[in-house]
C-alpha positions in Angstrom: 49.7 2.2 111.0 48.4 3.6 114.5 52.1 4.4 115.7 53.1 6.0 111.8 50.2 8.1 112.6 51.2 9.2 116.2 54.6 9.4 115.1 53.6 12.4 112.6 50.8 14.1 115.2 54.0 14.4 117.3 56.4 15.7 114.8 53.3 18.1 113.6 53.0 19.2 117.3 56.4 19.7 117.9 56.9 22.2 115.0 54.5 24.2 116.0 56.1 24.5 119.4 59.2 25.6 117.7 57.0 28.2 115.7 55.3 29.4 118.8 58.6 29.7 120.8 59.6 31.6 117.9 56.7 34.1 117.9 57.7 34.7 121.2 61.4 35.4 120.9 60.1 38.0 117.7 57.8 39.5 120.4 60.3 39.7 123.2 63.4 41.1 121.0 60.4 43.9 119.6 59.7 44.9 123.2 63.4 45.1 124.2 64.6 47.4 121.7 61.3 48.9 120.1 62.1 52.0 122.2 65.7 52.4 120.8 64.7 51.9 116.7 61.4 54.5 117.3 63.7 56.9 118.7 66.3 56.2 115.9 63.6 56.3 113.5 62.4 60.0 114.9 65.8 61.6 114.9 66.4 59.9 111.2 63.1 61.2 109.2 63.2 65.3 108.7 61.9 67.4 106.5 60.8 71.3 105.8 57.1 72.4 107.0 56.9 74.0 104.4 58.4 76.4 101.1 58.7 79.4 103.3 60.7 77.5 106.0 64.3 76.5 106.9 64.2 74.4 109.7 64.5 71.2 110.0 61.1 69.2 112.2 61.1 65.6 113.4 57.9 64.2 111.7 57.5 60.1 112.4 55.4 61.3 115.6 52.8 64.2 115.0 53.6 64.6 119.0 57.1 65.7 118.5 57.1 67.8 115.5 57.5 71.1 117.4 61.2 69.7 118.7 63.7 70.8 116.1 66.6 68.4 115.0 70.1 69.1 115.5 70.0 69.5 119.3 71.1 67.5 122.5 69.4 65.3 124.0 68.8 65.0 127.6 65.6 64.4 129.5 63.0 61.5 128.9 59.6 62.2 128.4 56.7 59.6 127.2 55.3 59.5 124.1 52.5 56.9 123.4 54.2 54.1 126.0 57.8 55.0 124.1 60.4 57.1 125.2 61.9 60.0 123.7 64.6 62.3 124.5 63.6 65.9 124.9 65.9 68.9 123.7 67.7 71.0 125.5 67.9 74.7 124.4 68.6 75.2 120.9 68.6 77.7 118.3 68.0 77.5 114.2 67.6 80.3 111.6 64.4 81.2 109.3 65.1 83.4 106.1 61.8 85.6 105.5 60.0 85.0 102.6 57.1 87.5 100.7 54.3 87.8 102.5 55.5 86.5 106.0 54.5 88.3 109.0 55.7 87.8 112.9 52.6 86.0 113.8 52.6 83.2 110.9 55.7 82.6 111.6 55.7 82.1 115.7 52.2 80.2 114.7 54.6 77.7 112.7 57.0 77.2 114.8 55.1 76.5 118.0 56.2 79.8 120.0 55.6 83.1 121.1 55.5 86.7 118.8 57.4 87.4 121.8 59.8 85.0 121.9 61.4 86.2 118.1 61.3 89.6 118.8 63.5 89.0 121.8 65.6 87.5 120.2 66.2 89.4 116.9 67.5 93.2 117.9 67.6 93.4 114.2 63.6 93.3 114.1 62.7 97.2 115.5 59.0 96.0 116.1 56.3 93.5 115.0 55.7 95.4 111.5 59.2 95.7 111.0 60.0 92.3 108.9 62.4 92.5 105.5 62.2 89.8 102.9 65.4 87.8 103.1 65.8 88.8 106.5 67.7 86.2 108.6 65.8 85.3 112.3 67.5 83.4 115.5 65.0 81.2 116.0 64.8 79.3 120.0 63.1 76.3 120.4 61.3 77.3 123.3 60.0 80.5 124.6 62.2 82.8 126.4 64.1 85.3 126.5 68.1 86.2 125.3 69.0 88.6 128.1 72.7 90.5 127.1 74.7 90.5 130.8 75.5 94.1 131.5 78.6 95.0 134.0 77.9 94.0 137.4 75.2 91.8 136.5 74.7 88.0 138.4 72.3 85.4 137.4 70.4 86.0 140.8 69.5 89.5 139.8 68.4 88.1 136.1 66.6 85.7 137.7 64.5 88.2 139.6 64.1 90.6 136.7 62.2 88.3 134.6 60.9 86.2 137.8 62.2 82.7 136.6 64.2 80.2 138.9 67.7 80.7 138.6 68.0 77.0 138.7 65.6 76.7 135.3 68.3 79.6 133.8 71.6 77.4 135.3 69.8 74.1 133.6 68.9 75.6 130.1 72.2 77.2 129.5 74.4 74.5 130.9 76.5 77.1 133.4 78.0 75.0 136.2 79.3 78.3 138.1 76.3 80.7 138.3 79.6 83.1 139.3 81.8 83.4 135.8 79.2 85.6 134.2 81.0 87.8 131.0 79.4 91.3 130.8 78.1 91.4 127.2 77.6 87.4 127.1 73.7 86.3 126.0 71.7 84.0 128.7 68.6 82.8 127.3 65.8 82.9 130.2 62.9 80.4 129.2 59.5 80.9 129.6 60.3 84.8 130.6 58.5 87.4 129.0 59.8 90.4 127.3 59.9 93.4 129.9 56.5 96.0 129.8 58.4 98.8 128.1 59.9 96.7 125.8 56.6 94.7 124.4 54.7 98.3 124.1 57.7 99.4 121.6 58.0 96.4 119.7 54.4 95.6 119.8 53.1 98.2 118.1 53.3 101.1 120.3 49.9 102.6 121.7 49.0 104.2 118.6 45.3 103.5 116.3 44.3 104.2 112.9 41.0 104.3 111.5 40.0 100.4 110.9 38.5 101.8 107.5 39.8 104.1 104.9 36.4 104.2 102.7 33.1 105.3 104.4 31.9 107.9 106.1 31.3 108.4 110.0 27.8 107.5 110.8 27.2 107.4 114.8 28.8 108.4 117.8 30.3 107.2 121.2 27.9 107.2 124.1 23.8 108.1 124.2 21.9 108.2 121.2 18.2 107.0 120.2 18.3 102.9 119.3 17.5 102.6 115.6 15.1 99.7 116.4 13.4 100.5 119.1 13.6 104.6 119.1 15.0 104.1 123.0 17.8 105.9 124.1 20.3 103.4 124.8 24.1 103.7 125.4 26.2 103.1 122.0 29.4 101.6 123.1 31.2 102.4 119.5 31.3 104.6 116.9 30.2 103.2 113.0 31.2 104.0 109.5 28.9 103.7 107.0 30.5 101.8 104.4 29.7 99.4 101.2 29.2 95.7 101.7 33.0 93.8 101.5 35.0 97.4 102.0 38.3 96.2 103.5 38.8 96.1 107.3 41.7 96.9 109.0 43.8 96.2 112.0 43.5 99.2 114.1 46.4 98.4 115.9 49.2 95.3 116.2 47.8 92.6 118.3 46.8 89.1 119.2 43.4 88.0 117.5 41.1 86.6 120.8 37.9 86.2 118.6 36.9 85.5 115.2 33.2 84.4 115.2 29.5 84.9 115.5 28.4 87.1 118.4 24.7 87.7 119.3 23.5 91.4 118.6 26.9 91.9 116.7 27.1 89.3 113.9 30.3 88.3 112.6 33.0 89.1 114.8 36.6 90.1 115.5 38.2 91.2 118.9 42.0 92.1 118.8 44.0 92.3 122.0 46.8 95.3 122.7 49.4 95.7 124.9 48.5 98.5 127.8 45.3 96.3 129.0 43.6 97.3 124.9 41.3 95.3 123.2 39.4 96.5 119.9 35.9 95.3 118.6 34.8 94.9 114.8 31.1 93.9 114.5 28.7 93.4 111.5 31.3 92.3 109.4 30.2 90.0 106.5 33.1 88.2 106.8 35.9 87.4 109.2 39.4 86.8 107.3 41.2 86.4 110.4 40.9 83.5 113.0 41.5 83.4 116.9 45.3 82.5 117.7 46.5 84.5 115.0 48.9 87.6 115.4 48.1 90.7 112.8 49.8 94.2 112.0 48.5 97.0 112.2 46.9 97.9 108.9 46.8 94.4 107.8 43.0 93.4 106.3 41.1 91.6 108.6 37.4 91.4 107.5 35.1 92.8 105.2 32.1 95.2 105.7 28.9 93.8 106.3 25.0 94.1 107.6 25.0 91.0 110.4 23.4 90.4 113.2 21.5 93.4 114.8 22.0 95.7 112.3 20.0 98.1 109.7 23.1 98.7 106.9 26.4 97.7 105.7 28.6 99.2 108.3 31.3 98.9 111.1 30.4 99.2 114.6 34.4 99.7 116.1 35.4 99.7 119.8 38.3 100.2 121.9 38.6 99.0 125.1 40.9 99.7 128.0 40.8 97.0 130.6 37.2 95.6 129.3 35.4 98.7 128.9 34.9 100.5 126.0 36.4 104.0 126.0 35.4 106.9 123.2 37.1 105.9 119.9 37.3 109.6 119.0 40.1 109.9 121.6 42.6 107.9 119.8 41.7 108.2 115.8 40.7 110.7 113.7 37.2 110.9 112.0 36.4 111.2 108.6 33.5 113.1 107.9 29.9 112.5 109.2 27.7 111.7 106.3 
């Protein structure tokens, strides 16, 4: 009876040495080619971000969805302990839809307002978009730089002030020498030249940032409405009814959307030329920081916040971080 019994505890162990051995080869044959079905499993699962898009995203790691599919392959980077190829310069297309603009769609696609106007000619500025409107879209920021006669890729690379081995690498040219006047290089990471951005930015021109209202104070010295002081007023204000629509006073990068002591709700747009203009009081802010907007476009609504005695807009423009007389660059409606 004693050896049946140790008989069976043996068998009993020995199985579950086979099943441990087994555990371990499972474990082993994960570790070895883990790397290769994650990587499979990235370039296999696509889909659209979205009804007003036409590219194609990887999605099975949040951390690669900005890399479009359809590209080569050729550098390693790590992602969570796994590697994963990253792209090498590629280009898709977007079709715009109603209601699109420049910013929202740069926003989506992880890149610059920049980088799609340089590399559309068919798109005149940022408030020039068409519905149905086909746009090259890169997958990284750059450039598209047309070679003109004479032209070498050591004098491109000092125009735009990016190594000419980053411009030999992204566009796969061997022989910096065989350059073909009229051929496109893209330049990554290079920014669209100053005269350039101040055309298809928006130009330098302002509009009144409210249509409604009248003009209710001044640029520069008046008595403070609080205190009876004479203070410095760094803006001019239009009397206006609560929620009368804000707008953009000019094409530009939202830098703040928020609450601001002494100004209340808050918007700050930032210009090309060194510009920046303020909207304060606002009673709410329908824009948010990160966002690009067009000139005109509705940003806020009137309001009475933070240190204020009405519904109004106190406005600003700014050159270079100082505020600079309004009056010089819109027209006034009529003081009430």
């Amino acid at each position: 009876m004693f050896i049946m019994e140790a008989k069976a505890f043996r068998r009993k162990k020995k199985n579950k040495t086979h099943i441990g051995r087994w555990v371990l080869l499972f474990f082993a044959l994960l570790v070895t080619f883990s790397p290769t079905f994650f990587k499979k499993q990235i370039l296999a699962h696509q889909f659209k971000i979205g009804p007003k898009s036409d590219l194609l995203l990887t999605t099975f790691y949040p951390q690669v969805q900005h890399y479009v599919c359809k590209t080569n392959y050729n550098q390693a980077i790590g992602i969570g302990g796994i590697e994963v190829d990253k792209p090498s310069m590629e280009t898709l297309f977007y079709t715009v839809h109603s209601g699109d603009t420049l910013g929202e769609i740069a926003q989506r696609q992880g890149i610059k307002v920049e980088t799609i106007l340089g590399a559309n000619q068919s798109v005149k500025s940022i408030n020039s978009l068409r519905v149905g409107q086909r746009l090259r879209i890169p997958n990284q920021d750059g450039i598209f730089h047309k070679v003109q006669n004479g032209q070498t890729l050591s004098n491109i690379s000092k125009t735009y002030k990016v190594s000419l081995e980053k411009i030999l690498d992204t566009n796969d040219i061997s022989r910096p020498t065989n350059l073909i006047a009229g051929k496109e290089v893209f330049i990554p990471g290079a920014k669209l030249l100053p005269s350039s951005k101040e055309y298809l930015l928006g130009g330098i021109g302002f509009i009144r940032p409210v249509t409604a209202g009248h003009f209710s104070s001044g640029y520069g010295y008046r008595r403070d409405p609080f205190n009876g002081s004479i203070q410095f007023h760094t803006g001019i204000d239009f009397a206006a009814y609560q929620g009368t629509s804000i707008r953009a006073s000019r094409s530009g990068k939202v830098v703040c959307s928020d609450w601001v002591n002494g100004y209340g709700n808050t918007i700050v747009i930032e210009h090309t030329g060194g510009y920046a203009t303020r909207y304060a009081h606002n009673s709410k802010n329908l824009v948010s920081k990160g966002m690009y907007v067009n000139q005109g476009q509705v940003i806020g609504l009137v309001g009475n916040t933070g240190r204020s005695m009405g519904a109004h807009l106190h406005f600003e423009i700014l050159k270079n971080g100082r505020p600079v007389n309004p009056s010089s660059f819109i027209s006034l409606p009529r003081r009430g």
